[in-house]
N, C-alpha and C positions, 0 to 999 in steps of 0.2 A: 726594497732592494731585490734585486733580480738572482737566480741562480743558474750556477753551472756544475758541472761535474767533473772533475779530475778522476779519470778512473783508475792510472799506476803512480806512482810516485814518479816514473822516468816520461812520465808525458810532458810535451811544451806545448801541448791544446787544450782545454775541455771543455765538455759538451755542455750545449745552452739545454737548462731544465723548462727552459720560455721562452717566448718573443725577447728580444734584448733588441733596444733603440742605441744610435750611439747616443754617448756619455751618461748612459747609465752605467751607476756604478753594480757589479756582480758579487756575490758572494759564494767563494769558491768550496767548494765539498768531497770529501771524501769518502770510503768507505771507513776511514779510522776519524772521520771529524773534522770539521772545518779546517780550510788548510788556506787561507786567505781570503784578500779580496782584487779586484781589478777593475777599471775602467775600459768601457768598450767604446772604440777610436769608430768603429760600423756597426751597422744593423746586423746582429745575427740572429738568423730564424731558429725557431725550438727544432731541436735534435742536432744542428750544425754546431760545429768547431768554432773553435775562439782561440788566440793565439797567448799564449801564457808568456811568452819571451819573443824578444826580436830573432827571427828567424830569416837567415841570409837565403841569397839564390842559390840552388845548389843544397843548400842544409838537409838534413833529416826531420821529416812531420812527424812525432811517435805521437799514437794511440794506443792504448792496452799495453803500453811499455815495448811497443813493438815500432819498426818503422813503417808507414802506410803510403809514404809518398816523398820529394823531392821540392824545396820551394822552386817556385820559376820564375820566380820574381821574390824581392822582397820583400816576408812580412810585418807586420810591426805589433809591438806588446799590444793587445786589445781589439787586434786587426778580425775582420771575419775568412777562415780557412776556408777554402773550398776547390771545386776545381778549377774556375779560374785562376789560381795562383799554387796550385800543386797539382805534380805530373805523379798517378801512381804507379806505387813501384807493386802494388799485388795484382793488377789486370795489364795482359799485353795488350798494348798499344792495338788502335782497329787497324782491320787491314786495309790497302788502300783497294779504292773501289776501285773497277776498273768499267769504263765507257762502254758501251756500246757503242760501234762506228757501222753506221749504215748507207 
């Protein structure tokens, strides 16, 4: 069984401790003890997010019990987080380049 890491109790992500293929099933952990299990719906690479609940467009990504980001699309229990599917809310946005016109 594969694992991940819950690292607050108010997270809806945790982090893959490995490769996770989907429909493996994961085994969730915490710093006080196992704190479940879940099915992963995608592939998520070791150190990326893993969606612990349906998380709507618009919703809040918490990591560290904190918010880290914005869904921009919907994600789904099992889903892999990332940034294609959260806008964050700790880095401003790039600026836009501007042309050179010659």
């Amino acid at each position: 069984m594969k694992k991940a890491l819950k690292i607050n109790p108010k997270d809806n992500t945790a982090i893959a401790l490995e490769d996770i293929e989907a429909g493996d099933s994961v085994k969730l952990a915490s710093k006080s003890g196992p704190v479940g299990e879940i099915k992963a719906q995608q592939a998520i690479p070791f150190g990326h997010k893993l969606a612990l609940a349906n998380i709507g467009q618009g919703e809040k990504v918490l990591k560290y019990g904190e918010v880290i980001g914005l869904a921009t699309q919907p994600i789904n229990k099992g889903d892999y987080v990332h940034v294609h599917n959260v806008e964050s809310v700790l880095l401003p946005p790039p600026k836009e380049v501007k042309q050179w016109n010659f």
